[in-house]
C-alpha positions in Angstrom: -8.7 66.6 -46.3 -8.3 69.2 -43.8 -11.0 67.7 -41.2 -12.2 69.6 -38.6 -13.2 66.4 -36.6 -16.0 67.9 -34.9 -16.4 64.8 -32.0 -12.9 66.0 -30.7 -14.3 68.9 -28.2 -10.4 69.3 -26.2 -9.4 72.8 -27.4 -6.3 72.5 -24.7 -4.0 69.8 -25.3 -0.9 69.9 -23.1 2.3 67.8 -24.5 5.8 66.9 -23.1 9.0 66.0 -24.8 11.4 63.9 -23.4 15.5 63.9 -23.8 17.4 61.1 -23.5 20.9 59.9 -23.7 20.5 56.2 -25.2 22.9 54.0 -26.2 23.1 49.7 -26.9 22.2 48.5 -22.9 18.3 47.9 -24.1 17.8 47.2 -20.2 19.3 50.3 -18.9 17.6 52.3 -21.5 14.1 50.9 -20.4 14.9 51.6 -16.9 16.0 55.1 -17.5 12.8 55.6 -19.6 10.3 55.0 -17.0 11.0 57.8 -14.5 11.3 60.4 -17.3 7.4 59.5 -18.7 6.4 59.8 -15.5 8.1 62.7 -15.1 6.2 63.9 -18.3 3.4 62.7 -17.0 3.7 64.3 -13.9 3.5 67.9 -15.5 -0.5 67.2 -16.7 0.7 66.2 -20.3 -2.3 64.3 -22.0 0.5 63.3 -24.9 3.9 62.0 -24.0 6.7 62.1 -26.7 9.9 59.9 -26.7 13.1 60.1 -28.9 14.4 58.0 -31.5 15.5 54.6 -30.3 15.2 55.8 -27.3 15.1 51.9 -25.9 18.2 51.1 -28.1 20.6 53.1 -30.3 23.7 52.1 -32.3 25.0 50.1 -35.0 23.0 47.6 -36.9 24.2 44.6 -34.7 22.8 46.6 -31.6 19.4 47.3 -33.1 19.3 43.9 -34.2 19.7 42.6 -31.2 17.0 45.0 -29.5 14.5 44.5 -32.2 11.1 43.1 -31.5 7.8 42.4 -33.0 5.0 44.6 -31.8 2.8 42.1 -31.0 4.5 41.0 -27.1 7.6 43.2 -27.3 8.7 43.8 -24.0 9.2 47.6 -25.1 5.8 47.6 -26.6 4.6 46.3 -24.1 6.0 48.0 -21.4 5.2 51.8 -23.1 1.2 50.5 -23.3 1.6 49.7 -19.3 3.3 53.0 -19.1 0.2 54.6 -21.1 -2.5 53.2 -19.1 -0.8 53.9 -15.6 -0.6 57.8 -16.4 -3.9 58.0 -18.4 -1.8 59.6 -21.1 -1.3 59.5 -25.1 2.2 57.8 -25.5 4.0 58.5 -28.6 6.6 55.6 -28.5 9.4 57.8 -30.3 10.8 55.2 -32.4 12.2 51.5 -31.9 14.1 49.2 -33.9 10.8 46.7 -35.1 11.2 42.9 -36.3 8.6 41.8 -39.0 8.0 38.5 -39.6 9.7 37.2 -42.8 11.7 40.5 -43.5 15.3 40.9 -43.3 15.3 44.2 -42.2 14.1 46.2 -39.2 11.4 49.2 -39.6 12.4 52.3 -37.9 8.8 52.7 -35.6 6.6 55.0 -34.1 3.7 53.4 -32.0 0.8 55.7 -30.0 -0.4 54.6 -27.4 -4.2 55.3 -26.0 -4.7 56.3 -22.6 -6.4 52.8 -22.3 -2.7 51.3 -23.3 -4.1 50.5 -26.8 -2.4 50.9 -30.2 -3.7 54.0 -32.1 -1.6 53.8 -35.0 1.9 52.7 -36.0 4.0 54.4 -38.1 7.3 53.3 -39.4 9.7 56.0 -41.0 9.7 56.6 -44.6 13.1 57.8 -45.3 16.0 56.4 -44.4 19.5 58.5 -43.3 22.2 58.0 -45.7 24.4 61.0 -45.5 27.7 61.5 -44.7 28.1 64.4 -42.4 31.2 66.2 -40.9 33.3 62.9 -42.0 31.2 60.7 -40.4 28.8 57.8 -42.2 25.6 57.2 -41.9 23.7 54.2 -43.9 20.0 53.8 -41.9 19.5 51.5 -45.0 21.7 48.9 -44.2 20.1 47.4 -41.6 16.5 48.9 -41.7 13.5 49.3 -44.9 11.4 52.1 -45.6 8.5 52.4 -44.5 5.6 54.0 -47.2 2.9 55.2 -46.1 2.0 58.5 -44.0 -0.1 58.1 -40.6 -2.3 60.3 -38.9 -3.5 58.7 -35.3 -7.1 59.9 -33.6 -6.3 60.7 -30.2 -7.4 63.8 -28.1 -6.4 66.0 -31.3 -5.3 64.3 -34.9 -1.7 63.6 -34.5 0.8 63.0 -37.5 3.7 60.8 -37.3 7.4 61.4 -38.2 10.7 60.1 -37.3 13.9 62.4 -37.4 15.5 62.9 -40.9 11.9 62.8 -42.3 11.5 66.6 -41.3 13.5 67.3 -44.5 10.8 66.6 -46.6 8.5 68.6 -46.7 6.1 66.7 -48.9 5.2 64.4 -46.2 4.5 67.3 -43.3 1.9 68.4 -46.1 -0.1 65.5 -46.5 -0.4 64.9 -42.9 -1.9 68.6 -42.3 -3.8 67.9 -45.2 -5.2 64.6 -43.6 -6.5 67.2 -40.2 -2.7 66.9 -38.3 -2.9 69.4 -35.8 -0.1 68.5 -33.9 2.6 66.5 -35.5 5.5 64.1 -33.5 9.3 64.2 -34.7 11.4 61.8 -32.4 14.7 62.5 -33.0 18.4 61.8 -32.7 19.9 64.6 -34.5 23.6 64.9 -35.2 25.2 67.5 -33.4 26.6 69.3 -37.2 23.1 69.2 -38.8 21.3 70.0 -35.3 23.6 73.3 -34.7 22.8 74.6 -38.1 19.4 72.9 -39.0 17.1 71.7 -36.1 15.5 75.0 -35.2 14.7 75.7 -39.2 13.8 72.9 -40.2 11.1 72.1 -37.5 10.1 75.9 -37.4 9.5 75.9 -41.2 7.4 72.7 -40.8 4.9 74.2 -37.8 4.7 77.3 -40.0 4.2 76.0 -43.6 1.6 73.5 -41.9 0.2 75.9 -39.9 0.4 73.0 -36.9 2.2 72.7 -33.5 5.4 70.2 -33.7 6.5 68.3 -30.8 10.1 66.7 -30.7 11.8 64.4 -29.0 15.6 64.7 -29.2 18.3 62.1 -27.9 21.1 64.3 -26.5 25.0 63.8 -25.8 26.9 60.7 -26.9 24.5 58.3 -27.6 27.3 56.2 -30.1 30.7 57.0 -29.7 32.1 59.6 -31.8 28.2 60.4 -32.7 26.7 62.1 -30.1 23.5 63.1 -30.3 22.2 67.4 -30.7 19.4 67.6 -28.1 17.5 70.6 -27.8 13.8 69.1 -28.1 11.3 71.6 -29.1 7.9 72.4 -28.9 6.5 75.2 -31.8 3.6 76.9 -32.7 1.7 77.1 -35.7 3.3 80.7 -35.8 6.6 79.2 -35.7 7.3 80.3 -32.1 9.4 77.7 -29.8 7.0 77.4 -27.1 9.6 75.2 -24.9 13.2 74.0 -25.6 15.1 71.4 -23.7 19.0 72.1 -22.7 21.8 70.6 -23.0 20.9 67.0 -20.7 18.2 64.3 -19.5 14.9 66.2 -19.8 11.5 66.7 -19.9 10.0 69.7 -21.7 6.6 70.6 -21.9 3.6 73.1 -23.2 -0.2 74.0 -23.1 -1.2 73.7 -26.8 -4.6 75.6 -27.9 -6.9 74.9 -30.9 -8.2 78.3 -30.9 -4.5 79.5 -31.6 -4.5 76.8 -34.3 -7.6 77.9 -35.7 -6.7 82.0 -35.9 -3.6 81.0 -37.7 -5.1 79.2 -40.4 -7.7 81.4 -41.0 -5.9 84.6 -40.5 -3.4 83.5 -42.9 -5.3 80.4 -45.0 -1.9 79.1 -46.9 -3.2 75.7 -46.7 -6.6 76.9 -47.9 -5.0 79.3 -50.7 -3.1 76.1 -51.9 -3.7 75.3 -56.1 -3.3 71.5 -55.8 -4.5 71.5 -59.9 -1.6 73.5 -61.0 1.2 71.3 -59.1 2.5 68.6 -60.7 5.5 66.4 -60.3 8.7 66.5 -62.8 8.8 63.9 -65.5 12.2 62.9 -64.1 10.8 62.2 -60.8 
């Protein structure tokens, strides 16, 4: 818990975002892609971000249709090419994964090494089943769970998230308490719950874990009638935004720095001050 994983020595860690407008045309989506990490790229970023099904967004017949396996996937594939070309750490966003012998698709986050190897996969925890502004949403239908939290070793411990996950807290917590310094939220935000929520809710997160967040939004109408909030942030442990993306197809990015980090936590030890005997979890839970 709380590791300071003293072979890591890179104090400066600089991180881009990038925006996307998705939608069902897997091909056009994967062409649009590979410009925008090496725009990302192109700014000095050691760690890439992409959105939320960034290589295929829709209904469950459309991410059906775009699923693949991770081992070959022409996706996966292609973002560990992508990795090795720009000698970066590529967080995949998400992408709609097929598992042998399951029904359902995982909603997945893949890192990349700068080698183009797999650091860690991560497949979303909680699914979005909400009804918001009249329209429905039912993630479940066509995708599982995942259940279990990841942390990946790359320049600087990063913790995985997709999207509606930022709304539980619980999880954010265990991944700074498993030495996340910098945590990953790909996103496709609605534009309701992004107007009134996306600033809080990733703000509260970088402050209550005292780590930087990076993420990812998909922007502008990537389903009809849906479209998608934008505005991809980077924050500070303080809760600062360090850069935010407007309102289109974008690349944000920022220099991160441990020793920032570091005079957070100890100038204000929350985690450290934590009681973990004196929690527990409701009966009715």
């Amino acid at each position: 818990m709380l590791e300071s994983y003293p072979h890591l020595v890179t104090d400066l860690l600089r991180v881009a975002c990038v925006q996307m407008t998705s939608g069902p045309d897997k091909a056009a989506n994967l062409e649009k892609a590979e410009p925008l990490v090496g725009r990302a790229a192109s700014t000095g970023a050691d760690v890439v971000v992409l959105p939320e099904k960034w290589n295929a967004i829709g209904d469950g017949d459309v991410l059906y249709a775009a699923a693949e396996p991770l081992e070959g996937g022409e996706t996966v594939e292609l973002m560990a090419e992508w990795a090795r070309r720009h000698g970066i750490t590529l967080v995949g966003g998400s992408i709609a994964e097929q598992r042998e012998g399951r029904e359902k698709l995982s909603n997945t986050s893949i890192a990349f090494g700068p080698d183009g190897d797999v650091l860690g996969v991560y497949r979303k925890i909680h699914m979005f089943d909400v009804e918001v502004e009249g329209n429905v949403y039912r993630e479940s239908e066509a995708q599982e769970a995942g259940d279990e939290p990841v942390v990946v070793q790359a320049d600087w411990p990063i913790g995985l998230t997709v999207c509606y996950d930022v709304r539980f807290p619980e999880l954010y917590r265990i991944l700074a308490l498993e030495g996340a310094e910098l945590v990953t939220v790909p996103s496709a935000f609605t534009v309701p719950t992004g107007r009134d929520h996306w600033h809080v809710l990733m703000r509260a997160r970088a402050i209550e874990n005292q780590c930087y967040i990076a993420a990812s939004a998909q922007f502008g109408m990537t389903r009809p009638g849906k479209p998608s909030y934008g505005r991809s942030l980077i924050v500070d442990p303080w809760g600062i935004v360090l850069a935010q993306a407007p309102d289109e197809e974008t690349v944000i990015s920022a220099e991160l720095d441990r020793a920032r980090l570091r005079s957070v936590r100890e100038k204000l030890p929350s985690l450290k001050n934590r009681q973990a005997d004196a929690y527990r979890w409701p009966t009715s839970v």
